[in-house]
C-alpha positions as a Python dict, from the first residue, in 0.01 Angstrom:
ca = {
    (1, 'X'): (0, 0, 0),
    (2, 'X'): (71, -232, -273),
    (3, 'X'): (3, -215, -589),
    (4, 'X'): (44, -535, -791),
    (5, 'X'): (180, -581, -1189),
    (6, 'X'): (425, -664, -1426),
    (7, 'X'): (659, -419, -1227),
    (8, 'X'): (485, -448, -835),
    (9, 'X'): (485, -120, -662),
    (10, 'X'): (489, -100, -308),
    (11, 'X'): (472, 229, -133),
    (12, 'X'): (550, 230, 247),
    (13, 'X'): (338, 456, 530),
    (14, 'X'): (698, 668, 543),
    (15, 'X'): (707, 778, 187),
    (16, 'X'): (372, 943, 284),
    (17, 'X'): (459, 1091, 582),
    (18, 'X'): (795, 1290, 458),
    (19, 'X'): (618, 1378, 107),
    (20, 'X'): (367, 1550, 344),
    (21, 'X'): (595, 1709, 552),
    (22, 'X'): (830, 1854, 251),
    (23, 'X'): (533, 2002, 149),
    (24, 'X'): (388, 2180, 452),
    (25, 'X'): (778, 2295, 498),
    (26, 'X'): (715, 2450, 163),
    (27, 'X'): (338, 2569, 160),
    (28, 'X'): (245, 2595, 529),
    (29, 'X'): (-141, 2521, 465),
    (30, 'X'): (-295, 2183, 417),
    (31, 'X'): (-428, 2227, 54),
    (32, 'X'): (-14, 2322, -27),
    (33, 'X'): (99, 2002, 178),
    (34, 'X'): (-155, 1799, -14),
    (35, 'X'): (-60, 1926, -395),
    (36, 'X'): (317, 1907, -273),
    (37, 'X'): (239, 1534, -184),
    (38, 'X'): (71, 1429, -483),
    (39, 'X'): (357, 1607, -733),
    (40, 'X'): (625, 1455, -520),
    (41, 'X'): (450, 1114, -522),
    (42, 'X'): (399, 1121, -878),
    (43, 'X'): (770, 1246, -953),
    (44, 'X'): (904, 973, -766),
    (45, 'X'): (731, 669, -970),
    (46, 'X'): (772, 856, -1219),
    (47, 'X'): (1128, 809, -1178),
    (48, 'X'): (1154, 477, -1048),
    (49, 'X'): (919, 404, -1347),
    (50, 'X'): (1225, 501, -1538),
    (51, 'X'): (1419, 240, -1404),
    (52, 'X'): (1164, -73, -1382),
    (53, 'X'): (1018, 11, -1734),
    (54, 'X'): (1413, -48, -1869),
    (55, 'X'): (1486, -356, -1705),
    (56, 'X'): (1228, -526, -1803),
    (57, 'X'): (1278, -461, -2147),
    (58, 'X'): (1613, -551, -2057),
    (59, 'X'): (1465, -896, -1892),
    (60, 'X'): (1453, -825, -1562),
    (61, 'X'): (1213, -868, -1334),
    (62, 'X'): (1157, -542, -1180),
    (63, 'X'): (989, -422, -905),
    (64, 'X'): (947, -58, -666),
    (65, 'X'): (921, 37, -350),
    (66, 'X'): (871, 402, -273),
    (67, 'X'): (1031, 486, 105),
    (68, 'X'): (1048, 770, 328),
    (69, 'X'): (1332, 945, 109),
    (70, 'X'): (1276, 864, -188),
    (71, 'X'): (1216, 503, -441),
    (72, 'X'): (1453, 256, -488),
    (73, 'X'): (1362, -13, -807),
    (74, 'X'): (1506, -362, -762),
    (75, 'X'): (1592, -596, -1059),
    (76, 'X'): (1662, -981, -1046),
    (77, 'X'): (1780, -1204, -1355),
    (78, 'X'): (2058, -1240, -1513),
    (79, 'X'): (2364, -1016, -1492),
    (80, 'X'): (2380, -756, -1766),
    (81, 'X'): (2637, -583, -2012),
    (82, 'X'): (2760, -223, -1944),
    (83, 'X'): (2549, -60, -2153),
    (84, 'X'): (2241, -231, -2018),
    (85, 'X'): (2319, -136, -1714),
    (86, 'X'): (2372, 219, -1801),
    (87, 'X'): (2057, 276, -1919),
    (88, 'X'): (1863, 123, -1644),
    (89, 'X'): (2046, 416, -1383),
    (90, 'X'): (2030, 647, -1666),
    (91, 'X'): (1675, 633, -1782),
    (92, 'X'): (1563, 719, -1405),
    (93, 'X'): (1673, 1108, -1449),
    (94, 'X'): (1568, 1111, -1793),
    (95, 'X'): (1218, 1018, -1717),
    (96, 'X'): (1222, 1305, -1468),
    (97, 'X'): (1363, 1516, -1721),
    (98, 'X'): (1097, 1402, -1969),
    (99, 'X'): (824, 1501, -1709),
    (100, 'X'): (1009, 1841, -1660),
    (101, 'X'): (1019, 1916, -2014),
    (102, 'X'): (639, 1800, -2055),
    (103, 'X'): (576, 2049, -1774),
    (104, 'X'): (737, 2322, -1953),
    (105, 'X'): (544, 2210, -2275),
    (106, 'X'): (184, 2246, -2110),
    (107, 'X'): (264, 2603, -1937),
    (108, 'X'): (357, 2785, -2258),
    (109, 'X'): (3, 2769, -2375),
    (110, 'X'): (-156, 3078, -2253),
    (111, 'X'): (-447, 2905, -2115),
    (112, 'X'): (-276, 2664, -1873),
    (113, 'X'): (-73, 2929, -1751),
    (114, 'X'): (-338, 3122, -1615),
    (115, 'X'): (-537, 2789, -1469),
    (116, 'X'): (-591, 2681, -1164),
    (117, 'X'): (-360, 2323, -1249),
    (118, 'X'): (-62, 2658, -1322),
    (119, 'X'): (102, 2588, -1001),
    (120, 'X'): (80, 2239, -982),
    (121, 'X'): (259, 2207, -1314),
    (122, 'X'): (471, 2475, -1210),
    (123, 'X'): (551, 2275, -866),
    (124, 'X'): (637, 1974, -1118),
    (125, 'X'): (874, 2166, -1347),
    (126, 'X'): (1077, 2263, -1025),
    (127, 'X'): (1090, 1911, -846),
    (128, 'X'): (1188, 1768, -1153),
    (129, 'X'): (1431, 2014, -1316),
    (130, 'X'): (1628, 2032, -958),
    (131, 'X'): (1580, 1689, -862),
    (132, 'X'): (1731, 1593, -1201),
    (133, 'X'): (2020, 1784, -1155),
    (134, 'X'): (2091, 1655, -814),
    (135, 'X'): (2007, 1277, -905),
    (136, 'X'): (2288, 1292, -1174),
    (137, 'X'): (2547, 1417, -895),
    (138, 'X'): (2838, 1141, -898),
    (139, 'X'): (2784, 1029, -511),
    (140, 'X'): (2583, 673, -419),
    (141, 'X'): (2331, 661, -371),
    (142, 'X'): (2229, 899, -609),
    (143, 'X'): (2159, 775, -986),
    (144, 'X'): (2518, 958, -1069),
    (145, 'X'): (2654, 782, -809),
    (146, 'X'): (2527, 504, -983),
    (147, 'X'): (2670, 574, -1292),
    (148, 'X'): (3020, 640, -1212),
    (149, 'X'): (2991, 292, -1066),
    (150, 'X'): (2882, 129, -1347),
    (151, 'X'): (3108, 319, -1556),
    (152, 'X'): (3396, 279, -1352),
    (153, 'X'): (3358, -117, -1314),
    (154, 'X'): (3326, -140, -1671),
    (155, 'X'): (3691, 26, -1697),
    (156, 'X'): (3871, -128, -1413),
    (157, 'X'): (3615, -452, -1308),
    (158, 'X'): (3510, -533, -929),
    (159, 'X'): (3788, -208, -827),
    (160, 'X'): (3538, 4, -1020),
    (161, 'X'): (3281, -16, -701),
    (162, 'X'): (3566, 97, -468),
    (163, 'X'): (3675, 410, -690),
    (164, 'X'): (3359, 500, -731),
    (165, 'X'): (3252, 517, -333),
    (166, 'X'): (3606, 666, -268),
    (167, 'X'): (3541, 952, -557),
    (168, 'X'): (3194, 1028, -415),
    (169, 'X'): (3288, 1061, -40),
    (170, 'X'): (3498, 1328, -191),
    (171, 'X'): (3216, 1492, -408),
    (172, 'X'): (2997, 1467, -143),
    (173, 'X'): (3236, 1609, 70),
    (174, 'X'): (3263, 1909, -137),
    (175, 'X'): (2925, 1947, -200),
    (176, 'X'): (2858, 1925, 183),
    (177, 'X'): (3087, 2226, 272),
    (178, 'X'): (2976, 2415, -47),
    (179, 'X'): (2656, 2402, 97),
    (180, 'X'): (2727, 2485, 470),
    (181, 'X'): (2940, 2797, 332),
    (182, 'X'): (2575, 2940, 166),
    (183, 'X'): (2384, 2792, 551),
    (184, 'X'): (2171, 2539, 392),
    (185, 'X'): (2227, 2314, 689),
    (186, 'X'): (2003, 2073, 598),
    (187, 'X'): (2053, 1939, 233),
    (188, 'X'): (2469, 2024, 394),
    (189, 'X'): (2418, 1780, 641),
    (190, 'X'): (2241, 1508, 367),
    (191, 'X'): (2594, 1478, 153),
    (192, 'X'): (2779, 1479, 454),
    (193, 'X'): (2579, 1182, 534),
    (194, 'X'): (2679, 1078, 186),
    (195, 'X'): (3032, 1089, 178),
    (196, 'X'): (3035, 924, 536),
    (197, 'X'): (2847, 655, 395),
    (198, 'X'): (3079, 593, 94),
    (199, 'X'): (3363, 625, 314),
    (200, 'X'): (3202, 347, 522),
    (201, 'X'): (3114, 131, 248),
    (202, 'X'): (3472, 164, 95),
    (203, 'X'): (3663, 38, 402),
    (204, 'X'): (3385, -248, 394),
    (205, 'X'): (3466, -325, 59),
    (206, 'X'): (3842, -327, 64),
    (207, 'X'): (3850, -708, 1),
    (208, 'X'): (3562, -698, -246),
    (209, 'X'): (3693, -912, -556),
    (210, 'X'): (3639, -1020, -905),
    (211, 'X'): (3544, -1336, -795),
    (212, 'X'): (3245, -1174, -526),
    (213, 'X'): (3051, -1117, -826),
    (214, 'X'): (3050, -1499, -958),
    (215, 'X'): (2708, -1589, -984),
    (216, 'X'): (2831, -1956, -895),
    (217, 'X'): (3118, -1857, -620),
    (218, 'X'): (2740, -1706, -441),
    (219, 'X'): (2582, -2010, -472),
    (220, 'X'): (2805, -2181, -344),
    (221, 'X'): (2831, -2012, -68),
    (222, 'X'): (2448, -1986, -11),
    (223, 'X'): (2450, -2374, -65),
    (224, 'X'): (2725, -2411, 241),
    (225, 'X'): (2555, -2174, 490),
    (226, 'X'): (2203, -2396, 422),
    (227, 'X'): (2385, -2683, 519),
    (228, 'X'): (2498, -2497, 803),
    (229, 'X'): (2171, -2415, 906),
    (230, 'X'): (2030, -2805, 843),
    (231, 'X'): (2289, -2925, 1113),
    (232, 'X'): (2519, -3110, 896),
    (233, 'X'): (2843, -2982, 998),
    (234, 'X'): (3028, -3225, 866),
    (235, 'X'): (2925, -3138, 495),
    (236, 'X'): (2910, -2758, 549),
    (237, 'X'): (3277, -2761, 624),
    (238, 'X'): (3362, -2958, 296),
    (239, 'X'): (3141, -2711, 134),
    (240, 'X'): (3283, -2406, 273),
    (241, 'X'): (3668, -2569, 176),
    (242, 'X'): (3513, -2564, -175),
    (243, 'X'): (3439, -2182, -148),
    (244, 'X'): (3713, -2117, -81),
    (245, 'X'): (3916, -2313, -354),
    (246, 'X'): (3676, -2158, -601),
    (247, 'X'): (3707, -1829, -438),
    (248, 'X'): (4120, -1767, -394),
    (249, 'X'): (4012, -1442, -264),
    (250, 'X'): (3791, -1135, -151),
    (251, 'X'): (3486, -1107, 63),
    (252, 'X'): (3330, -1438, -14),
    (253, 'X'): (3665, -1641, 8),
    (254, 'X'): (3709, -1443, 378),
    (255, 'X'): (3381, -1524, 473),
    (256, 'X'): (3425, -1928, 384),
    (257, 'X'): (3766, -1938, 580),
    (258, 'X'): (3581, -1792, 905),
    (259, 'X'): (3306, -2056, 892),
    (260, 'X'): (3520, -2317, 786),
    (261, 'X'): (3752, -2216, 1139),
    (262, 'X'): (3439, -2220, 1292),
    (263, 'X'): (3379, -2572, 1234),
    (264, 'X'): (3774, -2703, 1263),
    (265, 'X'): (3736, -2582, 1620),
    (266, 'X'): (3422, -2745, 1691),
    (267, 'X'): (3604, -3078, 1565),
    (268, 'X'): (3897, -2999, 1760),
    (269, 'X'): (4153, -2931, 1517),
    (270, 'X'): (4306, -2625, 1656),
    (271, 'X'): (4603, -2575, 1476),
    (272, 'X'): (4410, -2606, 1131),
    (273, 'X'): (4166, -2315, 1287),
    (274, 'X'): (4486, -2122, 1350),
    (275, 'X'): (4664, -2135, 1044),
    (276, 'X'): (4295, -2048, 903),
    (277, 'X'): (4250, -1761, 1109),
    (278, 'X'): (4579, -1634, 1076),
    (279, 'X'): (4608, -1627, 684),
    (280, 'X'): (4291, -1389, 696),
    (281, 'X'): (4418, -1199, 1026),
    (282, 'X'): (4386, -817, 920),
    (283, 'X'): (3992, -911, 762),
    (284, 'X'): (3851, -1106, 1031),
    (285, 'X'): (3510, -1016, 1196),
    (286, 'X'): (3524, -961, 1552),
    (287, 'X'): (3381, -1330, 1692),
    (288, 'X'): (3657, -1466, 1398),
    (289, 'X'): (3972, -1222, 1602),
    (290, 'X'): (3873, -1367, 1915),
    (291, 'X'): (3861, -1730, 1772),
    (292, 'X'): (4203, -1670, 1673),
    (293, 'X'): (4317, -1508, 1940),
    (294, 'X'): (4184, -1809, 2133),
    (295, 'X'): (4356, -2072, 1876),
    (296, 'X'): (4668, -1869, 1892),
    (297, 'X'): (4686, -1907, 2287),
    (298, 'X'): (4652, -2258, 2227),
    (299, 'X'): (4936, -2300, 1990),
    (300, 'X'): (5197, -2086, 2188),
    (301, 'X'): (5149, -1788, 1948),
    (302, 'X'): (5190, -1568, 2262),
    (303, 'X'): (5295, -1278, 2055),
    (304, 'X'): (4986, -1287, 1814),
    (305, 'X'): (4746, -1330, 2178),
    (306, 'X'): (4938, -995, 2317),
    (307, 'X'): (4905, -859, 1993),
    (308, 'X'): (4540, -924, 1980),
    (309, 'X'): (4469, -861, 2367),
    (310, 'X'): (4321, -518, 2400),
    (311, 'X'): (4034, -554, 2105),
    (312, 'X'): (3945, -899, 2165),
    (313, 'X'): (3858, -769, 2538),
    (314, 'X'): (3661, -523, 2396),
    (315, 'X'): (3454, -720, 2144),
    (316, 'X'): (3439, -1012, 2433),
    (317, 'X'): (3488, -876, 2816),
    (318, 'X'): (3548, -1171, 3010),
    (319, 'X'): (3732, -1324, 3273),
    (320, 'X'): (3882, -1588, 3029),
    (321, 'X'): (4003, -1348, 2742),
    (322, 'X'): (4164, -1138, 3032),
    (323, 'X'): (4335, -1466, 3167),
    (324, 'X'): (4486, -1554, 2839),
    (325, 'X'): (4635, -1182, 2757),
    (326, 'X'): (4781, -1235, 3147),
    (327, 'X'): (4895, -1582, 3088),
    (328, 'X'): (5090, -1427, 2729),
    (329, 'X'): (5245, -1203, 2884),
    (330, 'X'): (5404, -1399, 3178),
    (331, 'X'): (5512, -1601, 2881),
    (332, 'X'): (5662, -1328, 2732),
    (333, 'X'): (5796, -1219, 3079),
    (334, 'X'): (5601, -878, 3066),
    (335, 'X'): (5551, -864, 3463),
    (336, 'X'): (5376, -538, 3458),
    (337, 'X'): (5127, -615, 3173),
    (338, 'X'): (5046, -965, 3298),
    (339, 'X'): (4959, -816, 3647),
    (340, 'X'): (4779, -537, 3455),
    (341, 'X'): (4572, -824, 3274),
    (342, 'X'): (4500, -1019, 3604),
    (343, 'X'): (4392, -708, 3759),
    (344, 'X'): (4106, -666, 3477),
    (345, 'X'): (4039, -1040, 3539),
    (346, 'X'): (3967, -1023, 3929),
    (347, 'X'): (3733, -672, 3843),
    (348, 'X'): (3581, -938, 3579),
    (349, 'X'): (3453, -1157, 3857),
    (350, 'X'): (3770, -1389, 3900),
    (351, 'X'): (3716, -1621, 4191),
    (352, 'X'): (3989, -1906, 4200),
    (353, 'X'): (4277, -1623, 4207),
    (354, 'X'): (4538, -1809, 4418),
    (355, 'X'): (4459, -2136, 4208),
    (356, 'X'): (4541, -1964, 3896),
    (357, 'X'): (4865, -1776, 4032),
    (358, 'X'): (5013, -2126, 4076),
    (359, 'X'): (4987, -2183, 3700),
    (360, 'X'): (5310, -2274, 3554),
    (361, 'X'): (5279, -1950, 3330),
    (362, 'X'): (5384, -1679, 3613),
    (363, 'X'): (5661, -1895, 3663),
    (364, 'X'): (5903, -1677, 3434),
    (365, 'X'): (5762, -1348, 3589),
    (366, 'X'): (5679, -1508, 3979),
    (367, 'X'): (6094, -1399, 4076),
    (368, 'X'): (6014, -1048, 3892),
    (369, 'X'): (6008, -772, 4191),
    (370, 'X'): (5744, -611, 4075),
    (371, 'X'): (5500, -872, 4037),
    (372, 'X'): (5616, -1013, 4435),
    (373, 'X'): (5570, -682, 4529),
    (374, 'X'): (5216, -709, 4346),
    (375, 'X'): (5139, -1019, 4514),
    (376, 'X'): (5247, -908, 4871),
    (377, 'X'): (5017, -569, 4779),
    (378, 'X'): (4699, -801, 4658),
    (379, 'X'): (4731, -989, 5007),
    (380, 'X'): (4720, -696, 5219),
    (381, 'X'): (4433, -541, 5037),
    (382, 'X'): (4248, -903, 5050),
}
């Protein structure tokens, strides 16, 4: 259902469906699922209201969706001062409070309180009072999640996002066993959710940067992956080299210097994939580890392909990644761990397995008694 505007509203099938089921969980009739429905429904954009309505007198362009737990309000333009920004999180809960308040207002006349809209406005002065209180706890993605984050970037810049996700896993955390202590299970289980969540999003965010939130870094980056896309290789990689010179660091400088390793191998240039790779070692993506552990192998890094062995297997199970962590470790004279490796290879599929025994790799280990006694084993078995 759309509903179109200065601030577009689009509310999705799921938003229905929960608000519906919250409120036969709290009525159990139809008629008390369907007033439950239409105060949550109007709570919610009521809320998110609080938020568009802001930004765009702030000069956003602003626009809501309403989902199955909850709204979320989204905002493009320009990027805004810290109070601005404040006020756009802020002004969520104090519309809610506003319609709380309002509630309260119409129920102390005598002859609402005894009508037949009493327990609707009633129903209203409860989701919004407790909701209120809830929305301003300090955990994302609540709106006091929110503010701690805005608040805390404005103290400290881009390290602000990271303090505030570590600081609400650990409200959340609290709140979570506060609530399992009193058995409410459910809303226990919701900021456990929470505080995994921020936990998550804080080890994601470890590289996060000043420089990620440079309107131009992002374009730039945007402007190399479209080339990327087009086919023009040769351009992309320039571009991404850019990035990263603009860059010097975080997410967006780590996610140039994989693409840009990307395309050095493609050309062939190994070594300057390597010593790409390698710089960014502990932050690579998984396809970007077993690049390097591929580039390493290549340029005798032996050490850095045992070091990498065991999780590039995992993220890429193959008869060649297997083969290069045996290879390594001949090279490193590690009998029992090259024989371990060509063991996973042949349960890969490995069919040439005499060919690749004469490679001059085992020759360090092919004296070694343990990995003759190997071979004389593997020809009995075969």
């Amino acid at each position: 259902m759309k509903i179109p505007g200065k601030i577009p509203i689009l509310i999705r099938p799921s938003f229905w469906l929960v608000a519906a089921l919250i409120g036969f969980l709290y009525s159990r009739d139809f008629v008390g699922a369907a007033m439950w429905t239409f105060v949550i429904f109007i709570s919610v954009l009521f809320h998110e209201l609080g938020h568009a309505i802001t930004a765009l007198f702030c000069g956003m362009k602003p626009r809501i969706e309403l989902v199955a737990m909850g709204g979320m309000t989204f905002h493009e333009g320009d990027s805004l001062p810290f109070t601005k920004r404040f006020l756009i999180v802020f002004n969520g809960p104090f519309f809610g409070f506003l319609l709380f308040l309002f509630s309260s207002y119409l129920l102390s006349f005598p002859t609402l309180e005894g009508s037949n809209i009493a327990p609707v406005l009633k129903m209203f002065q409860y989701v919004n009072f407790y909701w209120t209180i809830i929305n301003l706890v300090p955990v994302i993605p609540l709106d006091g999640g929110q503010l701690l984050r805005v608040v805390l970037e404005g103290i400290f810049g881009a390290r602000g996002f990271r303090y505030s996700l570590i600081a609400g896993a650990i409200f959340a955390c609290l709140i979570s066993l506060g609530f399992f202590l009193f058995h409410q299970f459910l809303v226990g289980a919701l900021f456990f959710l929470f505080a995994f969540q921020s936990f998550d999003a804080w080890q994601k965010t470890r590289l996060f940067s000043e420089t990620d939130r440079n309107a131009a870094v992002k374009k730039s980056l945007i402007e190399a992956e479209e080339l990327l896309q087009a086919g023009k290789k040769k351009e992309a990689k320039v571009a991404f080299e850019k990035v990263r010179f603009e860059a010097k660091q975080g997410l967006i400088f780590n996610m140039a210097t994989q693409y840009q390793a990307f395309l050095e191998y493609e050309e062939g240039d190994v070594k300057k994939t390597y010593e790409l790779l390698k710089s960014a070692q502990s932050d690579l993506a998984p396809d970007g580890l077993c690049l390097l552990h591929k580039a390493a192998f290549e340029e005798k890094d032996y050490i850095l392909v045992v070091k990498l062995a065991s999780e590039c297997f995992q993220n890429i199970p193959s008869v060649d990644t297997a083969l290069r962590n045996a290879y390594a470790h001949a090279e490193l004279k590690q009998a029992q761990a090259a024989i371990g490796w060509l063991e996973t290879a042949v349960r890969e599929g490995l069919q040439n397995f005499k060919d690749i025994l004469s490679y001059s790799s085992f020759d360090l280990i092919r004296a070694d008694p343990i990995f003759l006694k190997w071979i004389e084993d593997h020809k009995t078995s075969t």
